[in-house]
N, C-alpha and C positions, 0 to 999 in steps of 0.2 A: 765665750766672747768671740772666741777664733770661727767658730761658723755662726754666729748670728753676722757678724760684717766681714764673713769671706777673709781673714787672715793665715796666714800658714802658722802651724804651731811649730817652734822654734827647739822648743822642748816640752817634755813632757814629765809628770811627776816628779816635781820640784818641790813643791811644797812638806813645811816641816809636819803641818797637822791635816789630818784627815778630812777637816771643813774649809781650808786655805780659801779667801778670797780674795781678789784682787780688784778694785776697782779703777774703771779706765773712764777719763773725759774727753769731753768735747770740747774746742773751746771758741769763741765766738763772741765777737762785739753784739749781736740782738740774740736777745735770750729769745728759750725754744719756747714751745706751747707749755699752757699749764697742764698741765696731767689731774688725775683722779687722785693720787697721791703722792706728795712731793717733801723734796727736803731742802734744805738752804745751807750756802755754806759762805761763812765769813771768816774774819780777823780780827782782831781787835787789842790793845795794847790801853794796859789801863794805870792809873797813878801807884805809884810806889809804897804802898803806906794798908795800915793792915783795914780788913774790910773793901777794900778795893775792887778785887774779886768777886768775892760773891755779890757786892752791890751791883755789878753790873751782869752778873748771872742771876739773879733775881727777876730782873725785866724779864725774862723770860720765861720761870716757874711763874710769876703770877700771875699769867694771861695763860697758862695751863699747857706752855710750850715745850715739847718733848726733847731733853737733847742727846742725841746720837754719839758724838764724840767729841770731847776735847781734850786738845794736845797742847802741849807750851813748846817754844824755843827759842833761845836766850837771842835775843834783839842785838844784833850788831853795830849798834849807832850807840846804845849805851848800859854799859857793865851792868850788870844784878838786875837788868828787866828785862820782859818774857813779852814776847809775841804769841797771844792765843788763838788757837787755830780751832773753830766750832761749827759744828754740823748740827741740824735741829729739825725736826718735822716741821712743815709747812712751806707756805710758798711767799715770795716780795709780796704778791697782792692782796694776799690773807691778812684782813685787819688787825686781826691779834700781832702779826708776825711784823707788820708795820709800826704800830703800837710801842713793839719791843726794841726793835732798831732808834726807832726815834727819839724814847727814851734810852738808849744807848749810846748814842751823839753823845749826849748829856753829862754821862760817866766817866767815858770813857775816852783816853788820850788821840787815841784813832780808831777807824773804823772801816773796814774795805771789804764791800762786799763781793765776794765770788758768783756770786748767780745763784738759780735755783733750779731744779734738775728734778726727775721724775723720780719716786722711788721705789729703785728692785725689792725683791722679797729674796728669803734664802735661796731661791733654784736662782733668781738672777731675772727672773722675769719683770716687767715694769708694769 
């Protein structure tokens, strides 16, 4: 990353594992171009009660949406609920991907979407 945008490496061989990646953003009120291959990245915070989850992770496997990463962490406004934090192939314009948010409105108690971003391969290229 440090010579694709000209930054000084600060340090060097830090990482615990021998494949260590790190991913850096951009951030920006107008989203960038669409790319040839992209990913999306949101939030969402869904009802307390069981099924909750995967009903709103669902929208996404049934339009054959790939997902990347999801994380939880405990919601600071109230006890014993989890802010999910989800990365997914595709881009906002991609009607599947629209599709899936939109029925995600639906389910789910909130919904914030981060933008959508081109996507690297393991060397890091886009």
């Amino acid at each position: 990353a440090a010579k694709v945008y000209g930054l000084k490496v600060l340090a060097s061989n830090i990482e615990d594992l021998e494949h260590n990646t790190t991913r850096f953003f951009v951030l920006s009120k107008q989203g960038g171009e669409k790319a040839r291959r992209n990913k999306t990245s949101i939030l969402f915070t869904s009802r307390h009660e069981p099924g909750a989850l995967v009903n709103c992770l669902q929208e996404f496997s049934s339009r054959g949406i790939n997902l990347t990463k999801i994380e939880s962490r405990p919601d600071r406004r109230r006890p014993w609920h989890y802010v999910f934090y989800l990365d997914f192939e595709g881009h906002l314009e991609d009607p599947p991907v629209e599709q899936a948010l939109l029925s995600l409105l639906k389910r789910a108690t909130l919904v914030k979407i981060l933008g959508s971003y081109p996507m690297g391969d393991k060397n890091g290229a886009r």
